[in-house]
N, CA, C and O atoms as a GROMACS GRO file, in nm:
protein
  528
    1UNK      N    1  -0.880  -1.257  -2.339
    1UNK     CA    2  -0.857  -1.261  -2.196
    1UNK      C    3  -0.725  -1.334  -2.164
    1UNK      O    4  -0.664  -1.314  -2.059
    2UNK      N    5  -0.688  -1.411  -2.249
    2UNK     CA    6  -0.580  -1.519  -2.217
    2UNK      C    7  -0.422  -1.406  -2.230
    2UNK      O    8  -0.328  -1.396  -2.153
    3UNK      N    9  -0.445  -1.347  -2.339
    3UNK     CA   10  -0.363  -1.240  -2.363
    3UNK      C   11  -0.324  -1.158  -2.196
    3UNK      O   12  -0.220  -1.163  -2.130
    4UNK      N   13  -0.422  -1.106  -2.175
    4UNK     CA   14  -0.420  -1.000  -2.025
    4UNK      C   15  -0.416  -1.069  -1.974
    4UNK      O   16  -0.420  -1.008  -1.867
    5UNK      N   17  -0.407  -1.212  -1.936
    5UNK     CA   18  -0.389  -1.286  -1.831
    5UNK      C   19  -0.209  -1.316  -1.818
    5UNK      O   20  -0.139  -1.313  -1.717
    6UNK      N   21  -0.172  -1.344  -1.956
    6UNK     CA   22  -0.016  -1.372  -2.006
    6UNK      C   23   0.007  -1.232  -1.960
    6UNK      O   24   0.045  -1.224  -1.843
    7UNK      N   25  -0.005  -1.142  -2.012
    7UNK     CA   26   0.108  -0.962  -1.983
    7UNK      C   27   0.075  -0.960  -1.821
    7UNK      O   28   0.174  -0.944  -1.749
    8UNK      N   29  -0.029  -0.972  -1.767
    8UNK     CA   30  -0.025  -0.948  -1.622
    8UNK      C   31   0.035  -1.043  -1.540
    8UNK      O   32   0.028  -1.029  -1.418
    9UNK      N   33   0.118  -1.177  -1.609
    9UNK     CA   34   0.140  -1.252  -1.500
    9UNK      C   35   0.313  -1.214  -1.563
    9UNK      O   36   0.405  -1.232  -1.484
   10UNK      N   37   0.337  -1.176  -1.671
   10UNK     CA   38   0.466  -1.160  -1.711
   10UNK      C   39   0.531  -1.002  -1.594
   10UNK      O   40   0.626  -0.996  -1.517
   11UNK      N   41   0.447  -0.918  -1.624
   11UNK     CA   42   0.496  -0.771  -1.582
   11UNK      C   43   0.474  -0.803  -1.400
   11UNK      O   44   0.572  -0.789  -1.326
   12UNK      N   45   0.393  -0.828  -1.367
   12UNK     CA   46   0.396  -0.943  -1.191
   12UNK      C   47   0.521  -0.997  -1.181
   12UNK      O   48   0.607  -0.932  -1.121
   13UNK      N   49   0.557  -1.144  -1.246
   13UNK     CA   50   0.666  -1.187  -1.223
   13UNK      C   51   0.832  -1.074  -1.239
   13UNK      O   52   0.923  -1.097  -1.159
   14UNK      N   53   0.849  -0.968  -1.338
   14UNK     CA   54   0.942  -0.888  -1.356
   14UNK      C   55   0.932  -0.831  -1.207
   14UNK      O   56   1.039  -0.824  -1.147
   15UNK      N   57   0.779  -0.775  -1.119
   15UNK     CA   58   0.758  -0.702  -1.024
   15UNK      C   59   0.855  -0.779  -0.898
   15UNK      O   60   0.926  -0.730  -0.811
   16UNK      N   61   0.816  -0.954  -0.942
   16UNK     CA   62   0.850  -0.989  -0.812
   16UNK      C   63   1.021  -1.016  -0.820
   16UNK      O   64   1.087  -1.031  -0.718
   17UNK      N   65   1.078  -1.018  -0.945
   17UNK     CA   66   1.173  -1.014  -0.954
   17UNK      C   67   1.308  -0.920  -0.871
   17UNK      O   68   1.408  -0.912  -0.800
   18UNK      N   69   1.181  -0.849  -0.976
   18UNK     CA   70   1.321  -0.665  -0.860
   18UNK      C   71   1.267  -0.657  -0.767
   18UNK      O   72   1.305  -0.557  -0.705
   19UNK      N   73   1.180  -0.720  -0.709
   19UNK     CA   74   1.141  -0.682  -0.536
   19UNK      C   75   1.290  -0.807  -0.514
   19UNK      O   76   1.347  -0.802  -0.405
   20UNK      N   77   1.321  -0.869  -0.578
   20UNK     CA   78   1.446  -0.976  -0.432
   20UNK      C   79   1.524  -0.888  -0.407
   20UNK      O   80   1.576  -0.901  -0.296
   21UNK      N   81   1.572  -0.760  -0.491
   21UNK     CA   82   1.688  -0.661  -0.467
   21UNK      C   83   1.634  -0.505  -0.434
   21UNK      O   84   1.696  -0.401  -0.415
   22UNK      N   85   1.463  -0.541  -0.437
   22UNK     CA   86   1.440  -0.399  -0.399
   22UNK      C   87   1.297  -0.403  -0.248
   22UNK      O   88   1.175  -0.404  -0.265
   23UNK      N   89   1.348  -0.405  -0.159
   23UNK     CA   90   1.258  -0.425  -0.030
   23UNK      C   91   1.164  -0.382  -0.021
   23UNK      O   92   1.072  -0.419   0.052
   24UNK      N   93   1.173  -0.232  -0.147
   24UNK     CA   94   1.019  -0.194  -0.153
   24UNK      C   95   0.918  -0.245  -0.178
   24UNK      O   96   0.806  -0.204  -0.149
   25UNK      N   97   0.951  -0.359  -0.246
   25UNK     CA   98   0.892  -0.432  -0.361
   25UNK      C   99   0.869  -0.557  -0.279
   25UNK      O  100   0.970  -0.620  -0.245
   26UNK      N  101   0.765  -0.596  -0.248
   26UNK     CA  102   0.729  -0.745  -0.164
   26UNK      C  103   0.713  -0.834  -0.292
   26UNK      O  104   0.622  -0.829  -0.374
   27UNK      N  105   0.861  -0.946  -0.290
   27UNK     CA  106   0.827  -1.056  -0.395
   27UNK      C  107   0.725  -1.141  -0.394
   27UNK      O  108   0.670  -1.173  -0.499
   28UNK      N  109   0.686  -1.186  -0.277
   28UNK     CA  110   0.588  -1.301  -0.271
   28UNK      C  111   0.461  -1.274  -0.315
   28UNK      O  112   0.395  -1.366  -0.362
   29UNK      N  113   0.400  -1.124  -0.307
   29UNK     CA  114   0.241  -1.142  -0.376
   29UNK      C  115   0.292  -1.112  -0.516
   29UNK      O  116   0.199  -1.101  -0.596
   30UNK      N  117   0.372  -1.103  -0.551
   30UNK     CA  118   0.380  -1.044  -0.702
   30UNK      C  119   0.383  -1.194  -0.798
   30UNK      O  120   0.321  -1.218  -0.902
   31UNK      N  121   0.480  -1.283  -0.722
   31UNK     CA  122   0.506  -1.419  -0.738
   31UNK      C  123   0.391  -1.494  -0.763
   31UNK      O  124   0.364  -1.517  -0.880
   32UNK      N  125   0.297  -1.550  -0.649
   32UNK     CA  126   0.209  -1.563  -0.605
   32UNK      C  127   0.064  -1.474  -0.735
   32UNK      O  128  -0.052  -1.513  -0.732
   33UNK      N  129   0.083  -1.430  -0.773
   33UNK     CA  130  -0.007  -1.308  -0.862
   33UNK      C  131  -0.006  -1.384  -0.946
   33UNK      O  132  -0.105  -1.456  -0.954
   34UNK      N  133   0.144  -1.408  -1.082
   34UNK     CA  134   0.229  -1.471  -1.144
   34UNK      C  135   0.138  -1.557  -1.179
   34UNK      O  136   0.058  -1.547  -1.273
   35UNK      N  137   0.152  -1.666  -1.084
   35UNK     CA  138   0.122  -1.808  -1.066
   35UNK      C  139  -0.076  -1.826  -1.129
   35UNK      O  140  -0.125  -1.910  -1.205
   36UNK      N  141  -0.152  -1.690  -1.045
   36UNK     CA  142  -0.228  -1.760  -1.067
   36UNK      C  143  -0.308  -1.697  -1.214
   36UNK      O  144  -0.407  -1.746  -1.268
   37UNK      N  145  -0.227  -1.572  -1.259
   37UNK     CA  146  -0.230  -1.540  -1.379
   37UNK      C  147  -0.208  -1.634  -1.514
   37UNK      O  148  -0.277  -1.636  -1.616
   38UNK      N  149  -0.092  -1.708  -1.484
   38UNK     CA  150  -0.037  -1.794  -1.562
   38UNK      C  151  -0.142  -1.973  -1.565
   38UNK      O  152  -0.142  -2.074  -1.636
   39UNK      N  153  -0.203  -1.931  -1.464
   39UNK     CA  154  -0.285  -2.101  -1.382
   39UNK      C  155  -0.415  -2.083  -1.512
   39UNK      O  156  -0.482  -2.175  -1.559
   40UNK      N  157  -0.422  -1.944  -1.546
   40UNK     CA  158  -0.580  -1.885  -1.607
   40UNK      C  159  -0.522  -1.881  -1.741
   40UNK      O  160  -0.602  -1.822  -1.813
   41UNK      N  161  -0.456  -1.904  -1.783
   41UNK     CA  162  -0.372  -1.869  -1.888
   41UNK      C  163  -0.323  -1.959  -1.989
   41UNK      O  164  -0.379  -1.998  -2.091
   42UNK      N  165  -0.194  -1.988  -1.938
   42UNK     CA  166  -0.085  -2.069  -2.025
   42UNK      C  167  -0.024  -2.174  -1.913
   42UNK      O  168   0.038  -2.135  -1.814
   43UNK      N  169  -0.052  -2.317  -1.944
   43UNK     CA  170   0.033  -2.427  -1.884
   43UNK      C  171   0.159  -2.385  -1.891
   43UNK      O  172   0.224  -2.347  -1.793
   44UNK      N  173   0.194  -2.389  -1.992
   44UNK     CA  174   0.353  -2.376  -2.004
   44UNK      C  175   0.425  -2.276  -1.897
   44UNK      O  176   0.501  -2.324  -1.813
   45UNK      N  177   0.403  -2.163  -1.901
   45UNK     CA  178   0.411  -2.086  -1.816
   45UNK      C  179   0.415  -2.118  -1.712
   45UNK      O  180   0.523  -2.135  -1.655
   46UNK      N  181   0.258  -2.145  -1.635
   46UNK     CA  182   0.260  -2.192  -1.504
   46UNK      C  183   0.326  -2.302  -1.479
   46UNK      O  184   0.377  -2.283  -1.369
   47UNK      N  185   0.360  -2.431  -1.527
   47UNK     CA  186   0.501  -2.496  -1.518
   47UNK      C  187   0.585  -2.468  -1.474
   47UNK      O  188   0.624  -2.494  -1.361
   48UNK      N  189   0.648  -2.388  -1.578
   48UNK     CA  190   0.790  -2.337  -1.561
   48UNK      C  191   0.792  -2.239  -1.428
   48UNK      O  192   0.894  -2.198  -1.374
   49UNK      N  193   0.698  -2.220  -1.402
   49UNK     CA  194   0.728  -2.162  -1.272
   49UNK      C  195   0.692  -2.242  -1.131
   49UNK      O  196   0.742  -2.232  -1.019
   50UNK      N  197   0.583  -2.331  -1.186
   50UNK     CA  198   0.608  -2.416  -1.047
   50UNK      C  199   0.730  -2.521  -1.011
   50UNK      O  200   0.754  -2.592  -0.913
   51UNK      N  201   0.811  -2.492  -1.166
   51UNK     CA  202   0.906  -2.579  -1.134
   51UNK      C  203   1.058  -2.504  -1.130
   51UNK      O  204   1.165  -2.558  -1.158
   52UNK      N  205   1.039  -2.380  -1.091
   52UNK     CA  206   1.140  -2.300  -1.051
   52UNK      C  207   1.204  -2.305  -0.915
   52UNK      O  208   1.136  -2.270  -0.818
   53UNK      N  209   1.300  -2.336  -0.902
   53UNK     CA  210   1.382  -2.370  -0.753
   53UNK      C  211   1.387  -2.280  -0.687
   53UNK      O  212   1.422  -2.308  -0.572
   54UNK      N  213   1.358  -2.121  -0.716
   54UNK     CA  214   1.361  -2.041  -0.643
   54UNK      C  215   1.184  -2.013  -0.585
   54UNK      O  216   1.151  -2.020  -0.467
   55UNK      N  217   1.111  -1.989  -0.672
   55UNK     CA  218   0.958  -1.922  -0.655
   55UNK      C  219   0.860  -2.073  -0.648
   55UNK      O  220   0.757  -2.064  -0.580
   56UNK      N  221   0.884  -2.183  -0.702
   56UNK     CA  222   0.821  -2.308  -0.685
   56UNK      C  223   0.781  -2.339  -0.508
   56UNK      O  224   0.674  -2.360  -0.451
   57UNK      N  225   0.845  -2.335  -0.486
   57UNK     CA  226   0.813  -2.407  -0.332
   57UNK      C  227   0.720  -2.287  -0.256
   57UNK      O  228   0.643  -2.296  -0.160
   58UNK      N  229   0.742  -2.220  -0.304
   58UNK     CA  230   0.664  -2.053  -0.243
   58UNK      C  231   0.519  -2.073  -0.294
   58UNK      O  232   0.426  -2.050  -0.217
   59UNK      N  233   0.501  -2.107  -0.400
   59UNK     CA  234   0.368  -2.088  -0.499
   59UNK      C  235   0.307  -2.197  -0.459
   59UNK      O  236   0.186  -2.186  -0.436
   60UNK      N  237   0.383  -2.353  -0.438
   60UNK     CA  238   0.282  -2.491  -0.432
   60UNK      C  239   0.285  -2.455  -0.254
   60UNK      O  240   0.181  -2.502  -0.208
   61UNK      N  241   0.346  -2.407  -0.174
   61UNK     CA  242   0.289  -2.416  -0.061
   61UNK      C  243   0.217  -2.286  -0.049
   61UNK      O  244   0.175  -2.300   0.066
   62UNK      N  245   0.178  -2.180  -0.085
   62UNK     CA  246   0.070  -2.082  -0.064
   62UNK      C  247  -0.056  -2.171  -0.134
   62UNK      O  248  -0.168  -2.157  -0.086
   63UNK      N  249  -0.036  -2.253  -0.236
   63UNK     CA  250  -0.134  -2.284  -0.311
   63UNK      C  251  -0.195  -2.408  -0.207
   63UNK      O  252  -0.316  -2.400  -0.189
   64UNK      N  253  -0.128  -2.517  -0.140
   64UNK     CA  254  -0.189  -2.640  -0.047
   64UNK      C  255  -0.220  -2.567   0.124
   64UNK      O  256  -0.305  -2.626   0.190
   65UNK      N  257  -0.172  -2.480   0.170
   65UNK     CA  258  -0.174  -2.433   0.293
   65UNK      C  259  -0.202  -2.260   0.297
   65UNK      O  260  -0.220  -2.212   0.409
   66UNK      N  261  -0.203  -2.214   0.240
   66UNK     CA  262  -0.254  -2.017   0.210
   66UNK      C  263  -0.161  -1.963   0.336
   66UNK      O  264  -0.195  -1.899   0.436
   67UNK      N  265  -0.001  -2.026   0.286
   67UNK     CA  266   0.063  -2.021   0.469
   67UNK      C  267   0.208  -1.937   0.350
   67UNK      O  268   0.197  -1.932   0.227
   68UNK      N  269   0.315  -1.888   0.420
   68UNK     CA  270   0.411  -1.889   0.332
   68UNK      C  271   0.558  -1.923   0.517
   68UNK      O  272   0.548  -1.905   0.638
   69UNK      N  273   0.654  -1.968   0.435
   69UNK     CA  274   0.768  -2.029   0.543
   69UNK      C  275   0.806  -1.959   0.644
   69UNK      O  276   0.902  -1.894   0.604
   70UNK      N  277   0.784  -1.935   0.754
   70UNK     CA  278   0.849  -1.872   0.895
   70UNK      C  279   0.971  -1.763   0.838
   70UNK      O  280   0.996  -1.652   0.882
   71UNK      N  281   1.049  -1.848   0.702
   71UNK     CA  282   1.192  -1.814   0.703
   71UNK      C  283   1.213  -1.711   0.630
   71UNK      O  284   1.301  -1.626   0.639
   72UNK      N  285   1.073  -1.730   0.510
   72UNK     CA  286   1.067  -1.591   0.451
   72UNK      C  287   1.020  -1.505   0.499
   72UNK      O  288   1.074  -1.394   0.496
   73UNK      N  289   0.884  -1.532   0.572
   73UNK     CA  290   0.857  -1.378   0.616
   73UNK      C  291   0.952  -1.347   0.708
   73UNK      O  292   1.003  -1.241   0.671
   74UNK      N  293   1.015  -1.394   0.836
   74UNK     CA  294   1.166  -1.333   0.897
   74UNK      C  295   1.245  -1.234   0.796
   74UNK      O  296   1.236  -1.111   0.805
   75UNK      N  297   1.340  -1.316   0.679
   75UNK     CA  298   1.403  -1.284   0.637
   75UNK      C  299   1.311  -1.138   0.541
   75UNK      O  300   1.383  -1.041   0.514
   76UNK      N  301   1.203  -1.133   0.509
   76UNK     CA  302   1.123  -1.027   0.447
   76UNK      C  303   1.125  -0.890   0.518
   76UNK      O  304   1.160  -0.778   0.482
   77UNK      N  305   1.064  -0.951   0.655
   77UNK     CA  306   1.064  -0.817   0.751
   77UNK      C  307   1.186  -0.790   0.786
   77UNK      O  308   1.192  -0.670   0.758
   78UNK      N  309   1.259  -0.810   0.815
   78UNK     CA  310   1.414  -0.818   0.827
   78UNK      C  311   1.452  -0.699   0.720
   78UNK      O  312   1.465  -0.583   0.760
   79UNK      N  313   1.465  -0.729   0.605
   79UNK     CA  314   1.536  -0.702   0.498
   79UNK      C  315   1.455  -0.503   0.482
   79UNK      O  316   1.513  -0.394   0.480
   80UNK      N  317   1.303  -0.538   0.476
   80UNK     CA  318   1.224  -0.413   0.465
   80UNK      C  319   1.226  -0.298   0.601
   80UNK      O  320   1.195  -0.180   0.582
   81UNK      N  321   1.265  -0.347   0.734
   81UNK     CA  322   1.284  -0.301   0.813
   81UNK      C  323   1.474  -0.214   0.817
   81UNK      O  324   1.518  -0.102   0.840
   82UNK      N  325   1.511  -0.304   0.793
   82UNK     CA  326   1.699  -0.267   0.760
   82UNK      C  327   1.718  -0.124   0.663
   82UNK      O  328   1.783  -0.021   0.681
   83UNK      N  329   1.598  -0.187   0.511
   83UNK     CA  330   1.648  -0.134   0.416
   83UNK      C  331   1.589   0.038   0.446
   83UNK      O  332   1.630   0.134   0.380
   84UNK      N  333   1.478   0.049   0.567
   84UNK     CA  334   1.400   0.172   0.561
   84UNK      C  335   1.428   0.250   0.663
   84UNK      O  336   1.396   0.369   0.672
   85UNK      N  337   1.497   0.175   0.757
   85UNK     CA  338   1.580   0.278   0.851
   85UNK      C  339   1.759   0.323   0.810
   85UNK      O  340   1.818   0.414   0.870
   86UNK      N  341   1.826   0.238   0.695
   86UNK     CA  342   1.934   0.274   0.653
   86UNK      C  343   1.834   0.451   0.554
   86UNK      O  344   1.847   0.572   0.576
   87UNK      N  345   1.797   0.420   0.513
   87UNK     CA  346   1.699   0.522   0.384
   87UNK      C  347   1.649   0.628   0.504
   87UNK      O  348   1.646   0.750   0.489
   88UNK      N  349   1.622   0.577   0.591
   88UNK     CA  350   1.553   0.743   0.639
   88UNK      C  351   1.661   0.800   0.722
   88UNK      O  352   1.663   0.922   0.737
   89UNK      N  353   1.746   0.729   0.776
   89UNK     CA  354   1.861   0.783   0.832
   89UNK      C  355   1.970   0.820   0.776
   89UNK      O  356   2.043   0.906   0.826
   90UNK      N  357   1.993   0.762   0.671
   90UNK     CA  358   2.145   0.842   0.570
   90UNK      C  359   2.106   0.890   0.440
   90UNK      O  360   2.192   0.947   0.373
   91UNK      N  361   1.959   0.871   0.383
   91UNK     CA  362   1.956   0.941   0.200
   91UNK      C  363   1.857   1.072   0.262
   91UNK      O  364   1.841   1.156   0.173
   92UNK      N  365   1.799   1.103   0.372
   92UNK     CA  366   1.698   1.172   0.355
   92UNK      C  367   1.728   1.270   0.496
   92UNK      O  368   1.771   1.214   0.596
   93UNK      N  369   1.703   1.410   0.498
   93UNK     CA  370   1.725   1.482   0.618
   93UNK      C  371   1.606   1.574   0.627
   93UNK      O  372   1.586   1.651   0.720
   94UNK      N  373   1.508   1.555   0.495
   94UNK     CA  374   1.366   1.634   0.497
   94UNK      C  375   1.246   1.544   0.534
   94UNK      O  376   1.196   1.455   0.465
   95UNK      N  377   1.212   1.584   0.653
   95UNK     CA  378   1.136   1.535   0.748
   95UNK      C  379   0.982   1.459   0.672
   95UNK      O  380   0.928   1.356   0.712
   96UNK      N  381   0.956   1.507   0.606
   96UNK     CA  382   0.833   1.493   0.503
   96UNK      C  383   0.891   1.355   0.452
   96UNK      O  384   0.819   1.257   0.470
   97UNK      N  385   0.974   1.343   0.410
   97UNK     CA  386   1.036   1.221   0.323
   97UNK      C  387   1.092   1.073   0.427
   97UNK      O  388   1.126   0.960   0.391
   98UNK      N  389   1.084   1.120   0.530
   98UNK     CA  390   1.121   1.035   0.628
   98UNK      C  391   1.016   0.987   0.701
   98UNK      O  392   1.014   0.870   0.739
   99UNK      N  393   0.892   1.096   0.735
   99UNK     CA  394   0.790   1.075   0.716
   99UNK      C  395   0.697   0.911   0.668
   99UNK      O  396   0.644   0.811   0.716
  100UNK      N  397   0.743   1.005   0.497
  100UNK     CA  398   0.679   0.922   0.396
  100UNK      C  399   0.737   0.797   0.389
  100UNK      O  400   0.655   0.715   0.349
  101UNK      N  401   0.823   0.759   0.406
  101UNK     CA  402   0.898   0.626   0.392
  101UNK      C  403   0.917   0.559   0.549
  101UNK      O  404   0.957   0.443   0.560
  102UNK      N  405   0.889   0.631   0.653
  102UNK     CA  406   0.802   0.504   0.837
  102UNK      C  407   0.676   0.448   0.733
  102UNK      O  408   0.665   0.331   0.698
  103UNK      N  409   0.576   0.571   0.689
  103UNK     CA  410   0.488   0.514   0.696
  103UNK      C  411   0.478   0.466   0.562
  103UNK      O  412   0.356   0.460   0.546
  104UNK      N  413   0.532   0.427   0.452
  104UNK     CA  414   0.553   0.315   0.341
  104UNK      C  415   0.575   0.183   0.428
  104UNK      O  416   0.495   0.090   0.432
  105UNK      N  417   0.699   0.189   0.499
  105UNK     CA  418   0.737   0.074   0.526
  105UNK      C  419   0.672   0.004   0.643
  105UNK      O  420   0.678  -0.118   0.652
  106UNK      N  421   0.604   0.085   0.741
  106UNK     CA  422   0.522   0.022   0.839
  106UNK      C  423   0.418  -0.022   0.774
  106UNK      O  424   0.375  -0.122   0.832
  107UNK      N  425   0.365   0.000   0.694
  107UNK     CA  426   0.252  -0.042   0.621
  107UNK      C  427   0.279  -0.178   0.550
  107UNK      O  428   0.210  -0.278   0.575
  108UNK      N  429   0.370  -0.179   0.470
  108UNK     CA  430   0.455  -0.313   0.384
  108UNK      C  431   0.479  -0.378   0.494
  108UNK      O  432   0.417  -0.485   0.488
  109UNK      N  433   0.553  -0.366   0.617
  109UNK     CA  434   0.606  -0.454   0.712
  109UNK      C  435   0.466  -0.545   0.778
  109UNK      O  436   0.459  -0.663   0.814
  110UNK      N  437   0.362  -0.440   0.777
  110UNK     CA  438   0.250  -0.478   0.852
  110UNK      C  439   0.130  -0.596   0.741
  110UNK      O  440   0.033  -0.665   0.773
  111UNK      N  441   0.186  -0.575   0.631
  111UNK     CA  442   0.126  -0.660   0.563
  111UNK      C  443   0.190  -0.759   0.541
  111UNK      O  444   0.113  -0.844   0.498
  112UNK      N  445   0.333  -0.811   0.549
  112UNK     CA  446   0.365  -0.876   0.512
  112UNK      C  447   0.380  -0.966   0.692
  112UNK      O  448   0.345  -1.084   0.680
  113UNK      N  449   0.409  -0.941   0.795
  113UNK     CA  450   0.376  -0.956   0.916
  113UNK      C  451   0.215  -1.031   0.945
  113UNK      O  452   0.193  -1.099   1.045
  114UNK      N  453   0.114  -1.003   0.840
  114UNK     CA  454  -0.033  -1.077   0.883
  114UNK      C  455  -0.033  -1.193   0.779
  114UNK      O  456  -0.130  -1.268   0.789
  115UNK      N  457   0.066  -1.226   0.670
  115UNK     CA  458   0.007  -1.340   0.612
  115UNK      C  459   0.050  -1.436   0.736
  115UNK      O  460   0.130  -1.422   0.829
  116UNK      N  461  -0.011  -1.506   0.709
  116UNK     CA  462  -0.017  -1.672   0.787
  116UNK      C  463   0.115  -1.714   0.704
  116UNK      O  464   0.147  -1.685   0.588
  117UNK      N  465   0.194  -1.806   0.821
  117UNK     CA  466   0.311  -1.895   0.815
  117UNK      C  467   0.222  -2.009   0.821
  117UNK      O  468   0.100  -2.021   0.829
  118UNK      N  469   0.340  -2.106   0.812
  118UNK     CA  470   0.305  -2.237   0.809
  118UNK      C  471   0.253  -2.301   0.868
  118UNK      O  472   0.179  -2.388   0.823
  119UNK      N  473   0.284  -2.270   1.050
  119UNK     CA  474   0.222  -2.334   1.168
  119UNK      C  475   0.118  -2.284   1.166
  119UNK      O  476   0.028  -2.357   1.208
  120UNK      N  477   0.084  -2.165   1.127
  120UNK     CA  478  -0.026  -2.083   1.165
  120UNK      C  479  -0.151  -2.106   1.046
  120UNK      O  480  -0.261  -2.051   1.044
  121UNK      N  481  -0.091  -2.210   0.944
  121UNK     CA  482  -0.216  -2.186   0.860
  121UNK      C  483  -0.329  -2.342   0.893
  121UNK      O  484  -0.309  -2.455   0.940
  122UNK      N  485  -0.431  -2.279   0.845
  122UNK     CA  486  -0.505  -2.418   0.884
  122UNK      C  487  -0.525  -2.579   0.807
  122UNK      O  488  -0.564  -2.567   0.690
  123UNK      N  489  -0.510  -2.689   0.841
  123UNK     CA  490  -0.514  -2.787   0.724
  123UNK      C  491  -0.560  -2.776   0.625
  123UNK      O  492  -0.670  -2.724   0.610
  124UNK      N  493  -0.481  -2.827   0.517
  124UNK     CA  494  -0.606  -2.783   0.348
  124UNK      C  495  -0.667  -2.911   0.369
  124UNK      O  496  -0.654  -3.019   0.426
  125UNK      N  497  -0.766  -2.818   0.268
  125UNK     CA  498  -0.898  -2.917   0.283
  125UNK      C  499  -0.884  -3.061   0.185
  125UNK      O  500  -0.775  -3.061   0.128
  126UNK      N  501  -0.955  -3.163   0.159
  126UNK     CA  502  -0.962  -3.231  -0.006
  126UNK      C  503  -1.004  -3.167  -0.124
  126UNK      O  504  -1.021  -3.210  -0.238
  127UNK      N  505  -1.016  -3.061  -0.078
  127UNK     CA  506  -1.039  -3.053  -0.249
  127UNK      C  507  -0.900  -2.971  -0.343
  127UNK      O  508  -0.808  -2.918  -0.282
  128UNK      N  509  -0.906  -2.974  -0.466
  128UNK     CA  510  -0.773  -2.978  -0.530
  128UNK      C  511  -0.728  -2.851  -0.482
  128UNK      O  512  -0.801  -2.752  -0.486
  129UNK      N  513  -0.574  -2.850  -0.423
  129UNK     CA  514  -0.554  -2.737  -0.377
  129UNK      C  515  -0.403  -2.701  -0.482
  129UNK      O  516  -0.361  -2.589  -0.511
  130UNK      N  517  -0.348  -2.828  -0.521
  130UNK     CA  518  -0.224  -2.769  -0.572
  130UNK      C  519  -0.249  -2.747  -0.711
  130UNK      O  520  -0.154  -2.704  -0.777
  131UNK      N  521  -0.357  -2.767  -0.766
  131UNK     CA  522  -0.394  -2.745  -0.914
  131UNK      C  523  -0.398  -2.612  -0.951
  131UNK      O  524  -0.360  -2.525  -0.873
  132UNK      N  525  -0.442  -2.585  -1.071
  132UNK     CA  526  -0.464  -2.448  -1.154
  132UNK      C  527  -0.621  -2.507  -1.117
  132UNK      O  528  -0.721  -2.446  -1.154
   0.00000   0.00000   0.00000
């Protein structure tokens, strides 16, 4: 199990990787996935990623508050909204495909639009929240 726990938090983290350059791709649950693959898993691992300057602060605050920063989801919807009206308006002129990619991205936008931010999440409780 420790095995499938390591490949699923490795091929996750690659996921959340190319989601920073690919909008299709929502980094934060893939990240977030990562974390708690690696939590079931391998210390080492989960370490090195809670102590990553980029995905760290993302992972220990989903992990104490189930909230993620105002600034990412802005900058998220932002980026997935930009990247899907440049795409249906200049790569695509077959209606089916333009179609298919409102409703990809309204869907992604709309999920990533209901996690809870920071203000919005509720106090954590005492019990261990930033642990594995």
């Amino acid at each position: 199990m420790r095995i499938l726990y390591i490949s699923l938090g490795l091929i996750s983290l690659g996921l959340g990787i190319v989601g920073i350059f690919l909008p299709i791709l929502p980094t934060t649950p893939f990240i977030l996935l990562s974390a708690f693959c690696f939590s079931k898993s391998s210390d080492r691992l989960y370490k090195k990623l809670i102590e990553n300057k980029t995905f760290g602060p993302m992972i220990v605050q989903w992990r104490q508050n189930r909230s993620i920063s105002p600034s990412v989801k802005k900058r998220a919807l932002f980026l997935i909204i930009l990247t899907f009206l440049i795409t249906i308006i200049f790569c695509t002129d077959q209606l089916y495909l333009q179609l298919t990619l409102f409703t990809i991205g309204a869907v992604l936008a709309t999920c990533i639009a209901r996690l809870p931010t920071e203000s919005q999440a509720s106090p954590p409780s005492d019990e261990k929240t930033a642990s594995p």
